[in-house]
VEXDREN-2710 file (C-alpha; in Angstrom, 1 decimal):
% VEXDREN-2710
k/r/px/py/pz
1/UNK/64.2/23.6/-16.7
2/UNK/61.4/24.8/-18.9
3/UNK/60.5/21.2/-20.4
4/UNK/60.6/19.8/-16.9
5/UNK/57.4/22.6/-15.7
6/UNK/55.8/22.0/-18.9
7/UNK/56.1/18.5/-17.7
8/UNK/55.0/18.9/-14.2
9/UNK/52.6/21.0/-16.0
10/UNK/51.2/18.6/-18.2
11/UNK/50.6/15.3/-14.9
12/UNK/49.2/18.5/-13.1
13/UNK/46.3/18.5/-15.8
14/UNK/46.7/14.7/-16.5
15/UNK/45.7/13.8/-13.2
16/UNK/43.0/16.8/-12.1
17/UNK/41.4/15.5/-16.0
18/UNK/41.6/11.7/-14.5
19/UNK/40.2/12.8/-11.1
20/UNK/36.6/14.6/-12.7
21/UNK/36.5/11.5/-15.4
22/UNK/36.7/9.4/-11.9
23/UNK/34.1/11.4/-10.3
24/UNK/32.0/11.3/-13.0
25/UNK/32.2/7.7/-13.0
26/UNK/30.8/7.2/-9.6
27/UNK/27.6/6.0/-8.9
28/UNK/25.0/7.9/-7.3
29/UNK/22.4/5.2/-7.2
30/UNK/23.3/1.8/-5.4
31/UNK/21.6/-1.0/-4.0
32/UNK/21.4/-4.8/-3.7
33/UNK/18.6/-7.2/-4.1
34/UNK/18.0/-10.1/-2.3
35/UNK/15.3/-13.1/-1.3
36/UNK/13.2/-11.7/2.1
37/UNK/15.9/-14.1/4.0
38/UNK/19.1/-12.6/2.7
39/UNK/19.7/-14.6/0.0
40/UNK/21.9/-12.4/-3.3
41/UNK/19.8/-12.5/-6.5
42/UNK/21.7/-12.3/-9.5
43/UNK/20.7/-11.1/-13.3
44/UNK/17.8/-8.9/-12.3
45/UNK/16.8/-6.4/-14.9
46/UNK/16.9/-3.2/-13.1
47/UNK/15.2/-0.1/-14.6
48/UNK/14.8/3.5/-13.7
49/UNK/11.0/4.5/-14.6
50/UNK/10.8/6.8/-16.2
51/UNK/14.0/6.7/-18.4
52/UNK/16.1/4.8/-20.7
53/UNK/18.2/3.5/-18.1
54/UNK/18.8/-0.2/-17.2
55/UNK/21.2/-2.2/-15.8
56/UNK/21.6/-6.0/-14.5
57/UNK/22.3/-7.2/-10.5
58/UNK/25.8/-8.5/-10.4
59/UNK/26.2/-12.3/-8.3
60/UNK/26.4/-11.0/-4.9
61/UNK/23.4/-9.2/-5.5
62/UNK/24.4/-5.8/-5.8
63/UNK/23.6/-3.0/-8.4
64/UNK/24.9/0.5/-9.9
65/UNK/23.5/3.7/-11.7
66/UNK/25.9/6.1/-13.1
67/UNK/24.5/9.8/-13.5
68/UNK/21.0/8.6/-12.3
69/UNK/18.4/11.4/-12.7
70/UNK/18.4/13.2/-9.0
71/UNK/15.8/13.4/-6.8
72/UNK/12.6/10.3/-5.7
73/UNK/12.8/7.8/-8.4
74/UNK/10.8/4.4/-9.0
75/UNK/12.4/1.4/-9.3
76/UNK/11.4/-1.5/-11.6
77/UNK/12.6/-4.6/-10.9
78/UNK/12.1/-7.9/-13.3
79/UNK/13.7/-11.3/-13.4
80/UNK/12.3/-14.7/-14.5
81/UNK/11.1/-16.8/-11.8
82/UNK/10.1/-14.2/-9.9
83/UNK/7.0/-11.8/-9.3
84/UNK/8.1/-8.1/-10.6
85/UNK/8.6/-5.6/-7.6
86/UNK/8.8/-1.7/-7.7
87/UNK/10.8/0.5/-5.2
88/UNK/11.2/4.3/-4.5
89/UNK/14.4/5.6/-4.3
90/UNK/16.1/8.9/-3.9
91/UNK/19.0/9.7/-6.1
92/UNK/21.7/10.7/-4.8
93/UNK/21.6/7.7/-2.2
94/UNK/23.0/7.9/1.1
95/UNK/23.2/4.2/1.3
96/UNK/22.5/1.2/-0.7
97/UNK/18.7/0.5/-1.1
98/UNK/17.9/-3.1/0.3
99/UNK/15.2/-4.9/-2.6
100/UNK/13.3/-7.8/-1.8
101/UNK/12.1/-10.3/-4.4
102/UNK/9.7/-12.7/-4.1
103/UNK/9.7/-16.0/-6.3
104/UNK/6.7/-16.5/-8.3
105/UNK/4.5/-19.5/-6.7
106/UNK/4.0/-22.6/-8.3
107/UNK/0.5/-22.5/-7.7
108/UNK/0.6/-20.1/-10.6
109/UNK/2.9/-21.5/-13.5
110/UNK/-0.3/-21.8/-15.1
111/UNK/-2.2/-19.1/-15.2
112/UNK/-0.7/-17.0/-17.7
113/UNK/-1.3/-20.1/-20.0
114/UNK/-5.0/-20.5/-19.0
115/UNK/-5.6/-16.8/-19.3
116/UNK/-4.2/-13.2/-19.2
117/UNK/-4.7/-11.9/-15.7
118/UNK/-3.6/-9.9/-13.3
119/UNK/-2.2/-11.5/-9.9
120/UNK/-0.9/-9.5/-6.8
121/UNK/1.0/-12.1/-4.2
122/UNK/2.9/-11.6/-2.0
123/UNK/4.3/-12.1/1.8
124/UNK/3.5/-10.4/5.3
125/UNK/6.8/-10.3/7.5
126/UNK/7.5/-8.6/11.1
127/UNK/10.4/-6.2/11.5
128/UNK/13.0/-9.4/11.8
129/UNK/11.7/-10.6/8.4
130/UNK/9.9/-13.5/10.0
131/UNK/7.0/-14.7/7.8
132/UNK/3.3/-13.9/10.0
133/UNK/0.8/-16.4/9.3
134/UNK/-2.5/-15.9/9.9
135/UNK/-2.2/-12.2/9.0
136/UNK/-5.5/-10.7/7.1
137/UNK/-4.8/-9.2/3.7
138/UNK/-7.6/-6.9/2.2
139/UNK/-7.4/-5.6/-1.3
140/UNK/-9.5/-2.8/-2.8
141/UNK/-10.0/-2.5/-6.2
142/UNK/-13.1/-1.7/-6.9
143/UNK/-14.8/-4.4/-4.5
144/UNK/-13.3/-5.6/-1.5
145/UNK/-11.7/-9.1/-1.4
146/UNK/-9.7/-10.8/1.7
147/UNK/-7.4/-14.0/2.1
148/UNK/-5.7/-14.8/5.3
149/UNK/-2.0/-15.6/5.1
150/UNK/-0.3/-19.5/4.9
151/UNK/1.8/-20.9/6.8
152/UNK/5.0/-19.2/5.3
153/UNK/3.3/-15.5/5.4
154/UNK/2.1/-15.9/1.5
155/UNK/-0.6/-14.3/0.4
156/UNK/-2.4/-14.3/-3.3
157/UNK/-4.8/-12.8/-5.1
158/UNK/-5.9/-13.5/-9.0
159/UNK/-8.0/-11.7/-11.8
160/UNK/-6.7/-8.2/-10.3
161/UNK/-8.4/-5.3/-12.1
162/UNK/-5.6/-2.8/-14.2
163/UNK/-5.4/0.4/-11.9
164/UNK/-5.2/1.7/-8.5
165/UNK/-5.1/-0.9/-6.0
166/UNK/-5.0/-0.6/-1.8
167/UNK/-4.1/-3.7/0.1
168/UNK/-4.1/-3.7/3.5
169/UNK/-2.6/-6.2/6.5
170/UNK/-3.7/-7.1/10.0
171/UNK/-2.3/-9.0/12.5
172/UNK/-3.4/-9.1/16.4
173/UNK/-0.5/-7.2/17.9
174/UNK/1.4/-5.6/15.3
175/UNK/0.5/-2.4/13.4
176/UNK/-2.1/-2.2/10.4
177/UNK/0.1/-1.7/7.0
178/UNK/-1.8/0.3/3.9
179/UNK/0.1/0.4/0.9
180/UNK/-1.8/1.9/-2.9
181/UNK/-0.1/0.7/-5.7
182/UNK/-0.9/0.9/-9.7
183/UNK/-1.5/-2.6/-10.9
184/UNK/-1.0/-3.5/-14.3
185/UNK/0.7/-6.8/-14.7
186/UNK/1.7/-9.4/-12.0
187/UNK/3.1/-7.7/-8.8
188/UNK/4.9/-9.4/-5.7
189/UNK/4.8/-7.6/-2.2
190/UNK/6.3/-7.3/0.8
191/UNK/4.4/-5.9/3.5
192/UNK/6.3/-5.3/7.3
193/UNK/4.2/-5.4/10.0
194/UNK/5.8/-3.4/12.7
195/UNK/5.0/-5.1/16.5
196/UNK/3.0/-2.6/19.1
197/UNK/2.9/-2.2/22.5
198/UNK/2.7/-5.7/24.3
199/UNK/0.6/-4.0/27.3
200/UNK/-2.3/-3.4/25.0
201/UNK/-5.6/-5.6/25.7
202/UNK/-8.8/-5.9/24.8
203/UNK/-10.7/-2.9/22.5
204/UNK/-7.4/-1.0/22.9
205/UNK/-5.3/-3.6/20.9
206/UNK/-8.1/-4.6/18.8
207/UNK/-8.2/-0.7/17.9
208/UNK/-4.3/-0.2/17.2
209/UNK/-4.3/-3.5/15.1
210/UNK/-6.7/-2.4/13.0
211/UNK/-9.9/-4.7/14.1
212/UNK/-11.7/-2.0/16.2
213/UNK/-15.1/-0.7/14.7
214/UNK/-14.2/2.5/14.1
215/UNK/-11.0/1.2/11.6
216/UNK/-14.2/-1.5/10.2
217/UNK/-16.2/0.9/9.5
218/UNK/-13.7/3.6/7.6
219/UNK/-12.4/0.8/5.6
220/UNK/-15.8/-0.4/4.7
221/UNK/-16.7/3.1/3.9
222/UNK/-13.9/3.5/1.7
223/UNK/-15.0/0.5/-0.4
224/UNK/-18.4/2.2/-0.9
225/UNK/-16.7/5.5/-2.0
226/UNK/-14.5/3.4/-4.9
227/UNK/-17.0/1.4/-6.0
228/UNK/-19.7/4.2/-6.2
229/UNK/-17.2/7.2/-7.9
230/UNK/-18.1/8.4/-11.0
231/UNK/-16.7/10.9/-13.4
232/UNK/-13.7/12.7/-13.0
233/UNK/-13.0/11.0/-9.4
234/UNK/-9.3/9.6/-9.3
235/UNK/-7.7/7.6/-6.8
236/UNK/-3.4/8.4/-7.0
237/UNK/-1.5/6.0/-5.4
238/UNK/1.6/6.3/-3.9
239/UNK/3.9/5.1/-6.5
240/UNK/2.9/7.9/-8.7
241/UNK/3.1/10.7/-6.2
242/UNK/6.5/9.1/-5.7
243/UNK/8.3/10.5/-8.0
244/UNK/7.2/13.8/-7.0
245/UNK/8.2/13.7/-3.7
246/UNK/9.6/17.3/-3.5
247/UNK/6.6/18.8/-4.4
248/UNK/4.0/20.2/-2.3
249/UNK/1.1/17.7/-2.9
250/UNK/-0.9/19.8/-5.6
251/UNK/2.1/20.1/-7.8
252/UNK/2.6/16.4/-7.2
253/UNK/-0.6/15.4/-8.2
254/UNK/-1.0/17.5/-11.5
255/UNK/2.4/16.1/-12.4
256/UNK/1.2/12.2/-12.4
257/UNK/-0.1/10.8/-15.4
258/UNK/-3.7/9.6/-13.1
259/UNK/-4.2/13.4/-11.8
260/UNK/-2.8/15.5/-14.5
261/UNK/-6.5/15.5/-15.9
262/UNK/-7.4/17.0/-13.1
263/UNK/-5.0/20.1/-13.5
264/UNK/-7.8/22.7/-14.1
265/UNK/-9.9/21.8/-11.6
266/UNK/-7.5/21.8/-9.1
267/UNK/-6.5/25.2/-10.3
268/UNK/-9.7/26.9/-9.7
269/UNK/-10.5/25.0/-6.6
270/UNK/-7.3/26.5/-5.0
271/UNK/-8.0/26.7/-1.2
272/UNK/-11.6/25.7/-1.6
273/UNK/-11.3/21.7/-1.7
274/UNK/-13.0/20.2/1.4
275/UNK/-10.3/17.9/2.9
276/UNK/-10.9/14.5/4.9
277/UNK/-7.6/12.9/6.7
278/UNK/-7.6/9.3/6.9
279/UNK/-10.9/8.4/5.9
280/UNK/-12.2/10.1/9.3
281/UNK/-10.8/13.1/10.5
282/UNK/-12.1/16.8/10.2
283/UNK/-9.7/19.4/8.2
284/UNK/-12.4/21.4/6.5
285/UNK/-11.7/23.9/3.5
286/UNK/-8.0/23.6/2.6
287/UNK/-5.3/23.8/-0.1
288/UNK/-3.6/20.5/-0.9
289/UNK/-0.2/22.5/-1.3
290/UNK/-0.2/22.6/2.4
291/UNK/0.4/19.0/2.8
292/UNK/4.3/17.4/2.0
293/UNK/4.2/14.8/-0.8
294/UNK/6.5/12.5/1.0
295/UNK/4.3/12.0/3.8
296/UNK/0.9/10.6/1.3
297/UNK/0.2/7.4/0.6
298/UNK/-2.9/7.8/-1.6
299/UNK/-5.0/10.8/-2.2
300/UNK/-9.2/10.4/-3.4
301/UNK/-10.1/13.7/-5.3
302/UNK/-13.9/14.1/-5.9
303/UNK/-15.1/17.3/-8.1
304/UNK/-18.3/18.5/-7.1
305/UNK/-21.3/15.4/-8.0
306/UNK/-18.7/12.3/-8.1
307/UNK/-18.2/11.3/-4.6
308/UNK/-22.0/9.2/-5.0
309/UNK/-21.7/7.2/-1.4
310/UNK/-22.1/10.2/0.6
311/UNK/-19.6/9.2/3.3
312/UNK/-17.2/12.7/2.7
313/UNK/-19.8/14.4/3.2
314/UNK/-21.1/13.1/6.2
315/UNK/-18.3/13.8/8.0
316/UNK/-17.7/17.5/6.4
317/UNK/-21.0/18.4/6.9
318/UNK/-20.4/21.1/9.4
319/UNK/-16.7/21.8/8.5
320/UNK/-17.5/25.2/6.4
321/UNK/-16.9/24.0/3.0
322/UNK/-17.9/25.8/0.3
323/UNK/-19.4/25.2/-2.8
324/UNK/-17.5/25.8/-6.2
325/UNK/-18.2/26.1/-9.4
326/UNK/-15.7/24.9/-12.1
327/UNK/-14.7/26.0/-15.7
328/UNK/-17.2/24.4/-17.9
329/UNK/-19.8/22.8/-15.6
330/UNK/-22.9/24.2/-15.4
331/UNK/-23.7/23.6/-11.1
332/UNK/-21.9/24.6/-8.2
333/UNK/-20.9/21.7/-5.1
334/UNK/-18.4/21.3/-2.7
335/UNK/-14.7/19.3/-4.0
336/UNK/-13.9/17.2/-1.5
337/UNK/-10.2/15.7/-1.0
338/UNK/-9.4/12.5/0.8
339/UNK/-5.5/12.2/2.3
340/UNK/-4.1/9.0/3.6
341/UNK/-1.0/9.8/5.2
342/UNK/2.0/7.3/5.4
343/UNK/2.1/4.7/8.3
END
């Protein structure tokens, strides 16, 4: 009778010792990557910024992490053939994350033999994955370029400049998309346009497809303020705020490797930075702790004498904002903060 409970003993632990193994096994980061119309790619290199982890796309698709580092992570996804992509991603996930690559145009087999450039390309697609021709595509990166998109929804742009880049797309009747990326090797997009309301006419849809003046003229000001910043100015884009999702967005940005120069500064400024929403809208003397992480797309910060273009200013100029003065400069002004939020 004793050998037998020892026994029973014994499976008891066997199998409560199999289940953790098990549980430890399980994946808690899935997903499955595939062309914009559905179709499984196989063999992608899939990598977890960030870390050592990597792992390959099995035939239908389909891809595992086991004991993925918790919380927002970026995704890097590379496979020849086809224009790298990068994804966020929130370990533990709830369902499988749906990737779309793009295959690399032939228009550019040869341009990594003719020189060593940057290219961003990429595809503009409604909310049924249906290719929009005839979309505008604007990119900012330093200067202001635009293409209008072919026939299939394509869109390309060569000799990219290394570093923060905005790209925006228009299309009469759907929603403007803004997207801030950090460019620093070929990149392939995929930008959904979601439709608006169809009883929208004249100025009103011109204005909610981003083609009113008032959206002109905030964009155009924007160029001015990136082409004209100077000194310790920054522009974080969203792929490095990211991965610090559950931070308020002043921890967020002194954790990325673009703002953690800005640490200090940020510091002593503490409720004293002089925040513009959206490129237009008032908030006036704030803390950037006060604003969620998640919801940013990009964020400008402008110690005091780097914003040169005037245009923060302009529309701060009766907000209240205070001047500062900041370890180791020798003159006071007013730090301003520019928030995009997420579309």
């Amino acid at each position: 009778m004793m050998i037998t409970n020892k026994l029973l003993a014994l499976a008891c632990a066997s199998s409560v010792a199999l289940a953790a193994a098990g549980a430890q096994d399980t994946p808690n980061l899935l997903g499955k990557i595939t062309t914009v119309t559905g179709v499984p790619i196989a063999d992608v290199e899939v990598r977890i910024e960030g870390s050592r982890l990597v792992t390959r796309s099995r035939p239908d698709g389909s891809f595992a992490f086991v004991k993925a580092p918790e919380g927002p992570q970026i995704l890097l996804f590379r496979l020849v053939g086809y224009l790298p992509t990068k994804a966020e991603a929130r370990v533990p996930t709830k369902d499988p994350e749906l990737i779309s690559m793009l295959p690399t145009p032939r228009n550019l087999d040869t341009v990594r033999v003719v020189a060593s450039m940057n290219v961003l390309a990429g595809i503009v697609v409604d909310h049924k994955d249906r290719p929009i021709p005839g979309a505008s595509v604007d990119m900012l990166n330093g200067s202001s370029t635009g293409v209008t998109t072919d026939d299939k929804g394509w869109f390309t742009f060569t000799s990219v400049r290394s570093g923060t880049v905005l790209v925006r797309a228009r299309k009469l009747g759907f929603q403007p998309l803004t997207t801030s990326i950090r460019l620093e090797d070929w990149r392939g997009l995929v930008m959904h346009l979601e439709p608006i309301d169809e009883n929208l006419s004249g100025s009103r849809l011109d204005e909610a497809s981003g083609f009113g003046n008032t959206s002109k003229f905030v964009w155009m000001e924007t160029q001015q303020r990136l082409a004209m910043r100077s000194g310790h100015a920054v522009v974080i884009p969203r792929e490095e705020l990211a991965q610090f999702d559950d931070y308020p967005l002043a921890e967020a940005i002194m954790r990325t490797h673009t703002g953690l120069a800005q640490t200090a500064d940020l510091n002593a400024a503490g409720n004293n930075i002089c925040v513009l929403l959206n490129g237009k809208n008032t908030v006036g003397s704030s803390s950037l702790q006060t604003f969620r992480t998640e919801d940013v797309e990009f964020v400008e910060l402008y110690p005091p004498g780097t914003e040169m273009s005037g245009t923060v200013s302009r529309y701060l100029r009766s907000a209240g904002c205070r001047r500062i003065q900041l370890p180791g400069s020798f003159t006071a002004g007013v730090y301003y903060a520019v928030v995009w939020l997420r579309s």
